[in-house]
C-alpha positions as CSV (number, residue, x, y, z in Angstrom):
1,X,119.2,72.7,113.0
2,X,117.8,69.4,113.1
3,X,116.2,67.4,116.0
4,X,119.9,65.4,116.5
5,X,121.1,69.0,116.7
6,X,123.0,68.9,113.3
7,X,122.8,71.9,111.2
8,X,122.4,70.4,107.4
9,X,121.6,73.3,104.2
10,X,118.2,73.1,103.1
11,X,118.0,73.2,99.2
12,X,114.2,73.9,98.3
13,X,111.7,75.9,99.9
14,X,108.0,75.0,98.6
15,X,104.5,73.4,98.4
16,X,104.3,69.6,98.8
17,X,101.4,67.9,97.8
18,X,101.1,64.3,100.3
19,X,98.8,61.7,99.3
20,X,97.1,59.7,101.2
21,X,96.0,56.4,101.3
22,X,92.5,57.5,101.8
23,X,92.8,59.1,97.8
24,X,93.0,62.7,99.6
25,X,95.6,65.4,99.4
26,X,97.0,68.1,101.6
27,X,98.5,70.7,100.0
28,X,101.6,71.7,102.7
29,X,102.9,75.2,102.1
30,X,106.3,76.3,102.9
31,X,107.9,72.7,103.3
32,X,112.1,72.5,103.5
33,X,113.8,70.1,101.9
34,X,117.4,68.6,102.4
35,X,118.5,65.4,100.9
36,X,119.9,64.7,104.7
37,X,116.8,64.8,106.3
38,X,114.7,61.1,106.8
39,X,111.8,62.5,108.3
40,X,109.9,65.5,109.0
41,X,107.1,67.1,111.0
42,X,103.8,68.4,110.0
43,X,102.5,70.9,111.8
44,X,98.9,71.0,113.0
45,X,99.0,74.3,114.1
46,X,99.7,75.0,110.1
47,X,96.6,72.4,109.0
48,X,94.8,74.3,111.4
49,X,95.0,77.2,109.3
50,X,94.2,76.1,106.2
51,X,90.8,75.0,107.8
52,X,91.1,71.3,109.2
53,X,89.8,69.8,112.5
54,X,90.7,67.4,114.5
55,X,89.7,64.9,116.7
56,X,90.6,61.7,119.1
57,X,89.3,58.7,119.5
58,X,89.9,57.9,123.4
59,X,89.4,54.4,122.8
60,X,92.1,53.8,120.8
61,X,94.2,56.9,121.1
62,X,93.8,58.2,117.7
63,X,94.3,61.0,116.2
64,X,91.4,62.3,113.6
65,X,92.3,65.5,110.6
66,X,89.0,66.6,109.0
67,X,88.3,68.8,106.8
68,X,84.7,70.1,105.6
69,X,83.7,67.4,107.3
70,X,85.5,64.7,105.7
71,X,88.1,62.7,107.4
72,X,91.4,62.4,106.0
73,X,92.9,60.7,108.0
74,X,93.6,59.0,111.6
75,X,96.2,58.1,113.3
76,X,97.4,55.9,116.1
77,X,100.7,56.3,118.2
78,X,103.1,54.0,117.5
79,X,106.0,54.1,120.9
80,X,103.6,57.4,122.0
81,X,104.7,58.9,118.7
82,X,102.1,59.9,116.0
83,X,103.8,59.4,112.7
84,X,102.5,59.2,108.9
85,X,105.2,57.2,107.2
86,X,104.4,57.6,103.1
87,X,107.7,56.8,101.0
88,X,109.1,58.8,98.7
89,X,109.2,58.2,95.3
């Protein structure tokens, strides 16, 4: 079931590789995918695992993801919402 409570099939199951504008990767394991679906959530919890930090910056409420050290990538709310919009190609 989605966030607007509407139940859509999900037709893959599998890893996604996101780049980012900083020329890093994350390699997200287990990702759904439904052609009905225009967003979706990354989990920390999940990035957590797979080794990254995090951080905020209080001055500017950001969000920082780290890993070995290296930032990936930061963050700011946009509406109090974190979001990382990448398009799809």
């Amino acid at each position: 079931m989605m966030g607007n409570k509407i139940i859509v099939v999900v037709t893959k199951i599998g890893d996604y590789k996101l780049s980012l504008p900083s020329s890093f990767s994350i390699s997200l394991k287990y990702c759904f995918y439904s052609p009905y679906m225009a967003r979706n959530i990354i989990s920390f919890y999940a990035l957590w695992c797979d080794g990254f930090t995090f951080g905020f910056d209080n001055n500017n409420i950001s969000i920082l993801v780290y890993k070995d050290n290296t930032l990936y990538f930061k963050k700011n709310p946009c509406n109090g919402i974190y979001e990382y919009v990448i398009g799809v190609s």
